[in-house]
PDB file as gemmi writes it, atoms N, CA and C in Angstrom:
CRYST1    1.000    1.000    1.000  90.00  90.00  90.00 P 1                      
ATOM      1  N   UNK A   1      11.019  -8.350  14.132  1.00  0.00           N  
ATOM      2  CA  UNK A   1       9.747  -9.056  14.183  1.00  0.00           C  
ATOM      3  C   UNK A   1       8.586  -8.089  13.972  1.00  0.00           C  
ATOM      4  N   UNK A   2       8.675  -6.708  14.532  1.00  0.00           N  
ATOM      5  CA  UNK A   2       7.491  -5.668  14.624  1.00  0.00           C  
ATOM      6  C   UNK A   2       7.427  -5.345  12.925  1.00  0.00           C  
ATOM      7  N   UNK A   3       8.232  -5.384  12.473  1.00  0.00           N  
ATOM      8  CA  UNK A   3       8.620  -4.536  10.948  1.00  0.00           C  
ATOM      9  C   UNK A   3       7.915  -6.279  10.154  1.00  0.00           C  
ATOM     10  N   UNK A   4       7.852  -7.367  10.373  1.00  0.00           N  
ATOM     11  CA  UNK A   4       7.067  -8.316   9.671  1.00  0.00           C  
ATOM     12  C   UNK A   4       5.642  -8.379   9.954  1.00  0.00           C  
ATOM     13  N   UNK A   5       5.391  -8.143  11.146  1.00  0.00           N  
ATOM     14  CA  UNK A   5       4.174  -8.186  11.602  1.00  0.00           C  
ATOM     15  C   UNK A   5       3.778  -6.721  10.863  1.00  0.00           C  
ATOM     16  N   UNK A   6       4.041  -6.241  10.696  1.00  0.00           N  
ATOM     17  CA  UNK A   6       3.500  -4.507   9.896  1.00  0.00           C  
ATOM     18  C   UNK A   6       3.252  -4.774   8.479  1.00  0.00           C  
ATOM     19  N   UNK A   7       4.428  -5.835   7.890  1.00  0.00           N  
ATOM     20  CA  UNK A   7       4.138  -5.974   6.318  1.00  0.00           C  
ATOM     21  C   UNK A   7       2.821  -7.011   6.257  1.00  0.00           C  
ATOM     22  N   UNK A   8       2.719  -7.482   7.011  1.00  0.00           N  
ATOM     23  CA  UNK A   8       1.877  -8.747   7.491  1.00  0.00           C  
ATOM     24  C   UNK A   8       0.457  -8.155   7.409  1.00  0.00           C  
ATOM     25  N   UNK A   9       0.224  -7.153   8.745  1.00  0.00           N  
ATOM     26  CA  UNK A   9      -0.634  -6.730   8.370  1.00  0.00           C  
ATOM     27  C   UNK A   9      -1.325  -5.653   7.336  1.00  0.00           C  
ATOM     28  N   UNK A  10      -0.641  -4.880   6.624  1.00  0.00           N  
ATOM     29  CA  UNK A  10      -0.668  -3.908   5.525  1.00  0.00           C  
ATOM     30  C   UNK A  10      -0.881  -5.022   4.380  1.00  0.00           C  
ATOM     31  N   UNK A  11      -0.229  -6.240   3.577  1.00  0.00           N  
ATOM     32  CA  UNK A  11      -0.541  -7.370   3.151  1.00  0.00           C  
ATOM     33  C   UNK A  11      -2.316  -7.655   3.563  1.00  0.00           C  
ATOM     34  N   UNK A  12      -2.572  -8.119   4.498  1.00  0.00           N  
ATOM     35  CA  UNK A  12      -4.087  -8.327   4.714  1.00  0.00           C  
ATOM     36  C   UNK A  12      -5.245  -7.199   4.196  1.00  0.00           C  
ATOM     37  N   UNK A  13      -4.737  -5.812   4.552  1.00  0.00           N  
ATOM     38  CA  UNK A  13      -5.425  -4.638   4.081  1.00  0.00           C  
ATOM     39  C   UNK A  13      -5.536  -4.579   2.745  1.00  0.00           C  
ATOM     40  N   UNK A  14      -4.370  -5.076   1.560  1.00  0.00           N  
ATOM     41  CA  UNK A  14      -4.870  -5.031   0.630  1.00  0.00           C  
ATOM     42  C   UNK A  14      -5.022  -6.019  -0.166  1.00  0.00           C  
ATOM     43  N   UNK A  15      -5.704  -7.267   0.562  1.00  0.00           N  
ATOM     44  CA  UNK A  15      -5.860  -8.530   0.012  1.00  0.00           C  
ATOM     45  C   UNK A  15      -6.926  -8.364  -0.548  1.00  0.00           C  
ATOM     46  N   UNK A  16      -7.131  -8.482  -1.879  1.00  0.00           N  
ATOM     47  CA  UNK A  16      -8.370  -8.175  -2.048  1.00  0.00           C  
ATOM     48  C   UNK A  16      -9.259  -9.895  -2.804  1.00  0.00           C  
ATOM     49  N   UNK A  17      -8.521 -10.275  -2.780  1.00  0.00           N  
ATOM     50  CA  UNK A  17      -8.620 -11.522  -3.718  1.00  0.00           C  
ATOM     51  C   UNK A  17      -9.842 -12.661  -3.511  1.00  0.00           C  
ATOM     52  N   UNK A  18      -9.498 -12.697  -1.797  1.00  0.00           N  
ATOM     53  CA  UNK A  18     -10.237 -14.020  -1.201  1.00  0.00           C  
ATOM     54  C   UNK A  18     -11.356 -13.470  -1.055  1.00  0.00           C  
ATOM     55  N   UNK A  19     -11.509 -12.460  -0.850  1.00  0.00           N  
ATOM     56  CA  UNK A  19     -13.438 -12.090  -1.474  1.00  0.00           C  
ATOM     57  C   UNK A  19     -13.555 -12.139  -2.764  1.00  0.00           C  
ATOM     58  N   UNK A  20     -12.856 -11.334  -4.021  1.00  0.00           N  
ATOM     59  CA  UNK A  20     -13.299 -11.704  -5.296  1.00  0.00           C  
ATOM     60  C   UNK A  20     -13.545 -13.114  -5.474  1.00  0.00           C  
ATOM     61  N   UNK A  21     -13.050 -14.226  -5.134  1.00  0.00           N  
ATOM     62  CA  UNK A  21     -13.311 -15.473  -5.397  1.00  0.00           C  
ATOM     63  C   UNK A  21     -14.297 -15.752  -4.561  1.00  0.00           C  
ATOM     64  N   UNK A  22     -14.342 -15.227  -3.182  1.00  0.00           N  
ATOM     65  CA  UNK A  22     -16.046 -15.675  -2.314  1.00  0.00           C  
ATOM     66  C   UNK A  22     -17.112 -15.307  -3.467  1.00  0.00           C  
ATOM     67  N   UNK A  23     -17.099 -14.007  -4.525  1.00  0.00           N  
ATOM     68  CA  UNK A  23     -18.176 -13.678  -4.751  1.00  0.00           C  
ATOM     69  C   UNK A  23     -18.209 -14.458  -6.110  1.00  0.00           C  
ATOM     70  N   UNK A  24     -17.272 -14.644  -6.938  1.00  0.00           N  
ATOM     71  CA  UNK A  24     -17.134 -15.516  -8.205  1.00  0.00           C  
ATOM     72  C   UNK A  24     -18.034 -16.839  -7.813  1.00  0.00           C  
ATOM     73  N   UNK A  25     -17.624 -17.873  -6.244  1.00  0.00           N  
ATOM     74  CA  UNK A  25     -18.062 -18.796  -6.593  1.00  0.00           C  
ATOM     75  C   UNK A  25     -19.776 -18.564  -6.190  1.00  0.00           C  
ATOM     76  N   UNK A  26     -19.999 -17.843  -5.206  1.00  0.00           N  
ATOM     77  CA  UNK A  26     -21.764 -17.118  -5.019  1.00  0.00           C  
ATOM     78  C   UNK A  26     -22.235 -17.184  -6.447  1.00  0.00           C  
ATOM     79  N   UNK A  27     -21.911 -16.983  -7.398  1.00  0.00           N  
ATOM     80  CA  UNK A  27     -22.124 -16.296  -8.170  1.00  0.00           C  
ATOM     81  C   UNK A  27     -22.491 -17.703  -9.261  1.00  0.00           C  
ATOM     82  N   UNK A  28     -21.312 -18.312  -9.339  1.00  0.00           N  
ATOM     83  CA  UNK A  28     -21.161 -19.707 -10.196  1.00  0.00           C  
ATOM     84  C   UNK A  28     -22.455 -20.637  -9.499  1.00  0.00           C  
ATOM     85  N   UNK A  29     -22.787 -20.781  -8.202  1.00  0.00           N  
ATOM     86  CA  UNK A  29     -23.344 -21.433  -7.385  1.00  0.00           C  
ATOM     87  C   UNK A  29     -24.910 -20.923  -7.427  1.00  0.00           C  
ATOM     88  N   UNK A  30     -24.817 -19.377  -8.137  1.00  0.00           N  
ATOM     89  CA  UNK A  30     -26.699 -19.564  -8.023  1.00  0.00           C  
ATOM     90  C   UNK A  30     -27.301 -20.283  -8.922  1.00  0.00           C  
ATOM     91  N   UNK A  31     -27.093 -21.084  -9.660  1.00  0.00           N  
ATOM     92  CA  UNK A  31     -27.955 -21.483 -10.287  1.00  0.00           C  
ATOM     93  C   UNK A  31     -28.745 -22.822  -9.271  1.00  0.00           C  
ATOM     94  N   UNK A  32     -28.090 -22.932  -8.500  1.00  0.00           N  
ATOM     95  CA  UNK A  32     -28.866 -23.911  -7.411  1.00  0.00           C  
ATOM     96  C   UNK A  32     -29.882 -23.672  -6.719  1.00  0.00           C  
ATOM     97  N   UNK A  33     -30.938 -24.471  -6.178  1.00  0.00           N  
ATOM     98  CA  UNK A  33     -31.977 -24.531  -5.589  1.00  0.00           C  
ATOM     99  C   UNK A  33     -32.416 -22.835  -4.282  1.00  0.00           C  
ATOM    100  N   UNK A  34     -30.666 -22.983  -4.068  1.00  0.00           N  
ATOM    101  CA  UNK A  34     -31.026 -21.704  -2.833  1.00  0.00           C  
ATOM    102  C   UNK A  34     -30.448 -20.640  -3.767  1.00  0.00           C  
ATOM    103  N   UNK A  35     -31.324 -20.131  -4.869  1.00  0.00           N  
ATOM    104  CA  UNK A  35     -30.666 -18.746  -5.169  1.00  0.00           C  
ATOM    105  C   UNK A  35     -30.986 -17.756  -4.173  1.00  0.00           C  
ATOM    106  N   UNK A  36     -31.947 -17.587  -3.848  1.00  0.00           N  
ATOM    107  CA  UNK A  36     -32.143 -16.226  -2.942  1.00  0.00           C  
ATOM    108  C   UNK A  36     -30.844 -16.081  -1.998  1.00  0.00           C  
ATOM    109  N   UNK A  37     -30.575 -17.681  -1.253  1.00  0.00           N  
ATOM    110  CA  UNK A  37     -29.438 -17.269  -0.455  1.00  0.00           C  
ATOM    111  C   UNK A  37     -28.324 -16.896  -1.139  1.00  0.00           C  
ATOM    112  N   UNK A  38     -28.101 -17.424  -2.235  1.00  0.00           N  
ATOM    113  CA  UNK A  38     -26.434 -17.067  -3.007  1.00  0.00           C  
ATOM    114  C   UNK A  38     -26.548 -15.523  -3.448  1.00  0.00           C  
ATOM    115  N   UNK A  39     -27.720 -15.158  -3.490  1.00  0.00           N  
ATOM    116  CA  UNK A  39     -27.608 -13.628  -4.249  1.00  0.00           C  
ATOM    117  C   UNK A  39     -27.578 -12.811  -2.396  1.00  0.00           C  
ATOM    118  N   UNK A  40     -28.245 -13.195  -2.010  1.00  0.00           N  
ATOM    119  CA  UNK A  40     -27.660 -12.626  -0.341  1.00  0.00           C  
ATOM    120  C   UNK A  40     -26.376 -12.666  -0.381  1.00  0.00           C  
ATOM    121  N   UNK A  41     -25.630 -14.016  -0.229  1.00  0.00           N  
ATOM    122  CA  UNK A  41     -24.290 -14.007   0.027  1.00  0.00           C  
ATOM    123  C   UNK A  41     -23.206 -13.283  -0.519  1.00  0.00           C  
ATOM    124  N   UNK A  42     -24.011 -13.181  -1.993  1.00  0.00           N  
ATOM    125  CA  UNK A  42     -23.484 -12.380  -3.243  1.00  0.00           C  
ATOM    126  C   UNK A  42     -23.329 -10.840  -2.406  1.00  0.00           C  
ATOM    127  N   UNK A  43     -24.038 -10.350  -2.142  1.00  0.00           N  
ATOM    128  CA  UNK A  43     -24.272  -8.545  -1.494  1.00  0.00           C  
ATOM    129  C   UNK A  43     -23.779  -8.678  -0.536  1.00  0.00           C  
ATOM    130  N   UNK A  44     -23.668  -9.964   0.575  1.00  0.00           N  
ATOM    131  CA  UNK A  44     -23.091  -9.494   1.833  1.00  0.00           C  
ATOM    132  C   UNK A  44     -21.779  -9.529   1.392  1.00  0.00           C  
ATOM    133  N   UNK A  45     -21.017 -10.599   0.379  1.00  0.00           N  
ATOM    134  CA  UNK A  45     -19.348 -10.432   0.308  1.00  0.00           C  
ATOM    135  C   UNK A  45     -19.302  -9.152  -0.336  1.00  0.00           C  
ATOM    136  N   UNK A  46     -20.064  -8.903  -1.425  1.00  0.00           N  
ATOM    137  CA  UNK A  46     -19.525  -7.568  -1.972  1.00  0.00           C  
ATOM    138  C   UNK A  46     -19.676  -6.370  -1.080  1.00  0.00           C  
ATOM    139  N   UNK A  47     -20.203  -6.543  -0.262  1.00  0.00           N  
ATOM    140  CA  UNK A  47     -20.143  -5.009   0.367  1.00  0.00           C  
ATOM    141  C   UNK A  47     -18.751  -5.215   1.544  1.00  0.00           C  
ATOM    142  N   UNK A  48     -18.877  -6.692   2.008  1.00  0.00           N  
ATOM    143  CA  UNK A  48     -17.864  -6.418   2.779  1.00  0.00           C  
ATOM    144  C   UNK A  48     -16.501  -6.361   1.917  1.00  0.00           C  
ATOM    145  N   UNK A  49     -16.582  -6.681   0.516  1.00  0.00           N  
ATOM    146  CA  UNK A  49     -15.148  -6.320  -0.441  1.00  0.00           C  
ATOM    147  C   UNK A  49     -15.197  -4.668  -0.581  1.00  0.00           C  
ATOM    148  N   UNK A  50     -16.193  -4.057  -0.857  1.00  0.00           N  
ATOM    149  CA  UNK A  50     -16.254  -2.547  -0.858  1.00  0.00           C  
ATOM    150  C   UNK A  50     -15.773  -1.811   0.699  1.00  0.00           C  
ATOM    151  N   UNK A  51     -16.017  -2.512   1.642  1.00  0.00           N  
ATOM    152  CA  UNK A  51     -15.332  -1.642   2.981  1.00  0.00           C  
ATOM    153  C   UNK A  51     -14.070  -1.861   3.093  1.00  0.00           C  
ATOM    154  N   UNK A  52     -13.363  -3.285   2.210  1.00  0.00           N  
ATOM    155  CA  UNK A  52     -12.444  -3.551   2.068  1.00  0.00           C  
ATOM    156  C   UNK A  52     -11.698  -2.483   1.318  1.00  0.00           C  
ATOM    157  N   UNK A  53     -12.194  -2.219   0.138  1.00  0.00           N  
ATOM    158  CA  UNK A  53     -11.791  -1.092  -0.324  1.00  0.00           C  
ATOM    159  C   UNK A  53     -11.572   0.410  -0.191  1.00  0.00           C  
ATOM    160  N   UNK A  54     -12.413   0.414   0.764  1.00  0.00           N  
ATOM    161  CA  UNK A  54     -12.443   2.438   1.082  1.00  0.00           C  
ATOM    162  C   UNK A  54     -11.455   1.772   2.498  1.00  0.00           C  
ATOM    163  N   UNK A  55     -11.494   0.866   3.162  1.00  0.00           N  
ATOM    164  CA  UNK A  55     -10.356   1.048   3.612  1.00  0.00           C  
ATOM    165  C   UNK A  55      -9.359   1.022   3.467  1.00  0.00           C  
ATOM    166  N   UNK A  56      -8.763   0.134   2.060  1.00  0.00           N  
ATOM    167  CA  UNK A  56      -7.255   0.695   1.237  1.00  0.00           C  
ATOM    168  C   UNK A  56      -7.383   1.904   1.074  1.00  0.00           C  
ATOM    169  N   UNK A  57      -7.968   2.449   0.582  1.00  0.00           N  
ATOM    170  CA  UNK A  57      -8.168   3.758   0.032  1.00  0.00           C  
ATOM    171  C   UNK A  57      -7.946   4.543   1.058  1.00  0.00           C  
ATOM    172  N   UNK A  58      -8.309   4.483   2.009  1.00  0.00           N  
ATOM    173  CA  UNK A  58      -8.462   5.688   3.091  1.00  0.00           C  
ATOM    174  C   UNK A  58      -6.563   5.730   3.872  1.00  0.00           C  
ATOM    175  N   UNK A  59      -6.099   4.431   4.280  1.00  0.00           N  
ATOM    176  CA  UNK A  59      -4.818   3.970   4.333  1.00  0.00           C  
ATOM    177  C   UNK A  59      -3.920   4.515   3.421  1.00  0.00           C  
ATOM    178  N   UNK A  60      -4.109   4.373   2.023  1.00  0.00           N  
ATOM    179  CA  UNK A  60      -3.441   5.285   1.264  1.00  0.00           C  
ATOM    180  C   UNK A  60      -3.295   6.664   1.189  1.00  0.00           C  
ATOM    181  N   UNK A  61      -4.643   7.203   1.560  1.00  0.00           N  
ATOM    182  CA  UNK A  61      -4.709   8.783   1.150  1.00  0.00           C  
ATOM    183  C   UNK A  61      -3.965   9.288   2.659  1.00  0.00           C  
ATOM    184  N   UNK A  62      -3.925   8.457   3.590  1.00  0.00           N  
ATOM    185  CA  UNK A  62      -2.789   8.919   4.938  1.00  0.00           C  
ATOM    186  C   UNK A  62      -1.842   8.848   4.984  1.00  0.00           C  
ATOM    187  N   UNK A  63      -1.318   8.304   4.134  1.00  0.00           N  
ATOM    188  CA  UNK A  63       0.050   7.946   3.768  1.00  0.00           C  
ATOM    189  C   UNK A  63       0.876   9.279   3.528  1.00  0.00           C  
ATOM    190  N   UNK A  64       1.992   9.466   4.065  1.00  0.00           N  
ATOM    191  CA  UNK A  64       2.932  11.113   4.382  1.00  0.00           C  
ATOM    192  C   UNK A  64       2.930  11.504   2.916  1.00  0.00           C  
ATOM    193  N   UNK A  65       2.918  12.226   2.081  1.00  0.00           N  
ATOM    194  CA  UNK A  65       4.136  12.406   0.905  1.00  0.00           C  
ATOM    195  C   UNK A  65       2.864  12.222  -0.763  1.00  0.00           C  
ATOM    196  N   UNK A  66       1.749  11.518   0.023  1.00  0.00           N  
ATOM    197  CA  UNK A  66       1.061  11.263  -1.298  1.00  0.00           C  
ATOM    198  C   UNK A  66       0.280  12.333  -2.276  1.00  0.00           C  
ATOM    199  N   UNK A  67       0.306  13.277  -1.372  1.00  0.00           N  
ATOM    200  CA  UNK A  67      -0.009  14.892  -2.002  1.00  0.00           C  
ATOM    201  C   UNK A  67       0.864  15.215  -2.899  1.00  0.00           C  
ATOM    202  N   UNK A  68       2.505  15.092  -2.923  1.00  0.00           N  
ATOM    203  CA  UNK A  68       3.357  15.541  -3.563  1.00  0.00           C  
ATOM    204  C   UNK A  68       3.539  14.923  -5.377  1.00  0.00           C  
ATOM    205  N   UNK A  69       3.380  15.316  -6.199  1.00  0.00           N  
ATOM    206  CA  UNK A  69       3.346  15.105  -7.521  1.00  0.00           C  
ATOM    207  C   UNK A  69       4.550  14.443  -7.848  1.00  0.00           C  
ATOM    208  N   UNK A  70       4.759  13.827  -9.194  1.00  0.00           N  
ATOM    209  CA  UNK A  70       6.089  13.427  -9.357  1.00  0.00           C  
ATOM    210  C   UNK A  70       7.577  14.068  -9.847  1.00  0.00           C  
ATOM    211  N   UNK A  71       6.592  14.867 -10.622  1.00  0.00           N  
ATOM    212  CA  UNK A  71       7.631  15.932 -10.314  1.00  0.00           C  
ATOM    213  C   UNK A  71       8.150  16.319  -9.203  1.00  0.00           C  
ATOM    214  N   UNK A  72       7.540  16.535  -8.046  1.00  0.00           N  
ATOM    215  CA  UNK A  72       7.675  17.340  -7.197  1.00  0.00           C  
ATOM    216  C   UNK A  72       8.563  15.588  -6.267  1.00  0.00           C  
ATOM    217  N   UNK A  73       7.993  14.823  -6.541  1.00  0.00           N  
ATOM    218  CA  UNK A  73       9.296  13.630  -5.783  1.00  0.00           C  
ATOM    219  C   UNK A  73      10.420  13.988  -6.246  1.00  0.00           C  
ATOM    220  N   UNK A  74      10.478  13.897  -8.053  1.00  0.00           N  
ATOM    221  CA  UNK A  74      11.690  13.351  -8.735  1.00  0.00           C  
ATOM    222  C   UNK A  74      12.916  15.139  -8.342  1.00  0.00           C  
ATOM    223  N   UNK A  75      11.968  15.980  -7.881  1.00  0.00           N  
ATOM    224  CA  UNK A  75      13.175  17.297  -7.957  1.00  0.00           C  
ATOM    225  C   UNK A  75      13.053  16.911  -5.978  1.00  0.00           C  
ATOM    226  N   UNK A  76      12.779  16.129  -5.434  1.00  0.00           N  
ATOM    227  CA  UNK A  76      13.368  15.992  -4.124  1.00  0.00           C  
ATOM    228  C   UNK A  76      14.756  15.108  -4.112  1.00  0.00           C  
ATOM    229  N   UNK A  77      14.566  14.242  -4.879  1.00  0.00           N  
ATOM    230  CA  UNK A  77      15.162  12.756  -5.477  1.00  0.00           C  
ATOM    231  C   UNK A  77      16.789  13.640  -5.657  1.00  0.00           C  
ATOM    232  N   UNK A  78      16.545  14.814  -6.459  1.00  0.00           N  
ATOM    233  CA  UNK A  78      17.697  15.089  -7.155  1.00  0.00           C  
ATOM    234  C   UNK A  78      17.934  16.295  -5.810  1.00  0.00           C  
ATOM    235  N   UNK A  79      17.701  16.426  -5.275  1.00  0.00           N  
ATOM    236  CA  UNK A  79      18.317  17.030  -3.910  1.00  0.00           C  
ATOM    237  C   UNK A  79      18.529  16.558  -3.128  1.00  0.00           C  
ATOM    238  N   UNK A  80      17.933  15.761  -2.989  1.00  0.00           N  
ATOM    239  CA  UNK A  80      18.526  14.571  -1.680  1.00  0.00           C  
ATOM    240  C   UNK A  80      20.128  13.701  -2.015  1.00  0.00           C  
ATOM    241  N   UNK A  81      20.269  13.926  -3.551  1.00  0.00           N  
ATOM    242  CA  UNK A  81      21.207  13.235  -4.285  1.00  0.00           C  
ATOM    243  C   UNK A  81      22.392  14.007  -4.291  1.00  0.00           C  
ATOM    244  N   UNK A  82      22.113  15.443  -4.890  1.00  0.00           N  
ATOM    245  CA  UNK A  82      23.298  16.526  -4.447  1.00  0.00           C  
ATOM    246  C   UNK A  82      23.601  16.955  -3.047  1.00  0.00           C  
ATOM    247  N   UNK A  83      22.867  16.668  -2.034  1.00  0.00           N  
ATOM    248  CA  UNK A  83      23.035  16.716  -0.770  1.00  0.00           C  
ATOM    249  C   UNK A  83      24.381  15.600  -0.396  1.00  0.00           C  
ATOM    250  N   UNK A  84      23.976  14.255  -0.913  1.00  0.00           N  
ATOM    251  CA  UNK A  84      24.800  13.136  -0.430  1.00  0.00           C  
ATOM    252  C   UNK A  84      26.012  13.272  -1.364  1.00  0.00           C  
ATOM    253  N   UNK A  85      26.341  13.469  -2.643  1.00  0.00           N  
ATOM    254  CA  UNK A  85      27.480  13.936  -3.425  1.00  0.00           C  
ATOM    255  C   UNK A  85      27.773  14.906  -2.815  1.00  0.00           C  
ATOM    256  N   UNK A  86      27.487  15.881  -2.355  1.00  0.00           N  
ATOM    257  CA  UNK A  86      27.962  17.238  -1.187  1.00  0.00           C  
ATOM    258  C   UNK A  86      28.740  16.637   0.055  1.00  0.00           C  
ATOM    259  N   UNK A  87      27.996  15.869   0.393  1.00  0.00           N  
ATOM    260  CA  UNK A  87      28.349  14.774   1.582  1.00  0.00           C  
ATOM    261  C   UNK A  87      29.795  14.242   1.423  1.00  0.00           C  
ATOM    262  N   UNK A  88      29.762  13.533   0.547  1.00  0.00           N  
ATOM    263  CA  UNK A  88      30.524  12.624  -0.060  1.00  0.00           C  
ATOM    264  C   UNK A  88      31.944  13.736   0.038  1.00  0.00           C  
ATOM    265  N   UNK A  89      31.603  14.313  -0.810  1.00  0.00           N  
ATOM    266  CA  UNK A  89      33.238  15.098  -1.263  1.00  0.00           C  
ATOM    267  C   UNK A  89      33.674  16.095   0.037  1.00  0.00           C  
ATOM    268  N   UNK A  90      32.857  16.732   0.838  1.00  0.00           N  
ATOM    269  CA  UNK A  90      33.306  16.785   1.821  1.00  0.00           C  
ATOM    270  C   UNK A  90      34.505  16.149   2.753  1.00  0.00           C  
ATOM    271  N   UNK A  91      33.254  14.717   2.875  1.00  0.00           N  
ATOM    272  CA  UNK A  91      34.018  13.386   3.982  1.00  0.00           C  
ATOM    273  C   UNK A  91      35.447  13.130   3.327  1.00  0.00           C  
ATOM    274  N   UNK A  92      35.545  12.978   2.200  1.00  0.00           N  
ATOM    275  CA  UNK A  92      37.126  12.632   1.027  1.00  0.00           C  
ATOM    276  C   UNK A  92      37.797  13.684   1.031  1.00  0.00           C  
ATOM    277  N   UNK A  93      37.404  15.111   0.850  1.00  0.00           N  
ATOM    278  CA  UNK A  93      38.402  16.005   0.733  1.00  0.00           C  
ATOM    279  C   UNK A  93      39.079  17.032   1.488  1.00  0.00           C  
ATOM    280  N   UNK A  94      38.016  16.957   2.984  1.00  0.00           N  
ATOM    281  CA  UNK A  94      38.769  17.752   4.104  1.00  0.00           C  
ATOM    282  C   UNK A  94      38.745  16.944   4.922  1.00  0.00           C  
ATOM    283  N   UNK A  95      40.226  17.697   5.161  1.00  0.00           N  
ATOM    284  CA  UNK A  95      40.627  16.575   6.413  1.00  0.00           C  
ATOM    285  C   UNK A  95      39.719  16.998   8.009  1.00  0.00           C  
ATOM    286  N   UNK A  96      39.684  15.907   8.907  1.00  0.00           N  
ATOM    287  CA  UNK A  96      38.692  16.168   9.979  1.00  0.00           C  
ATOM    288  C   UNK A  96      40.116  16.962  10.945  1.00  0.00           C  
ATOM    289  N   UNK A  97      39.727  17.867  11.332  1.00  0.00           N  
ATOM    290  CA  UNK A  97      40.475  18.793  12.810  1.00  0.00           C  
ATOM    291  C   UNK A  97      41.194  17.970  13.680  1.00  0.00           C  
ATOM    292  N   UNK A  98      40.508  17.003  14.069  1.00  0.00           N  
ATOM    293  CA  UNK A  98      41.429  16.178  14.915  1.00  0.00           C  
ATOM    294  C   UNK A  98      42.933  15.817  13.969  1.00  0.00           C  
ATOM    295  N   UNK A  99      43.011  15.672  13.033  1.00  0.00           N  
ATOM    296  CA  UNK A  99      44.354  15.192  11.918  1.00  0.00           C  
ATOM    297  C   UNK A  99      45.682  16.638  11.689  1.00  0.00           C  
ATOM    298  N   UNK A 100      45.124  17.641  12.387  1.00  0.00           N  
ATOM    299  CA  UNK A 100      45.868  18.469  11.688  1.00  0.00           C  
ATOM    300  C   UNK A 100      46.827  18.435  13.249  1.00  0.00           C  
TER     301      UNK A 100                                                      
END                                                                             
């Protein structure tokens, strides 16, 4: 349940959508009588879509591992891989102590 509630909320962090459409329809809507208010409404969603954003952003750049280049994944990738083929032929080809 903790591990849905986590995708759940990480999902909300980078929703970015339901403000782009708050500000699309602000936007479609000034031509009406209250422009001053729609161009308000206009700046208050967009800024609160911009805090929206430096807070993906900031979430991301904390993220463990995001310093590391791809290179520098893809030659972990291939050690982590000969580690477990190391693994592997081990577990298959000697026998465990207790057997002898």
């Amino acid at each position: 349940m903790e591990q849905n509630d986590e995708a759940k909320k990480l999902h909300e962090e980078f929703d970015m959508l339901p403000l782009l459409i708050d500000i699309l329809k602000d936007i479609l809507t000034a031509g009406t009588n209250e422009e001053s208010t729609r161009v308000g409404d206009v700046s208050a969603t967009a800024t609160s879509l911009k805090k929206k954003y430096e807070d993906a952003a900031r979430l991301l750049t904390s993220l463990p591992g995001i310093d590391v280049s791809l290179d520098g994944q893809q030659e972990e990738i291939l050690r982590a891989k000969e580690q477990l083929r190391q693994k592997k032929y081990i577990s298959t080809h000697i026998p465990l102590a207790s057997s002898w």
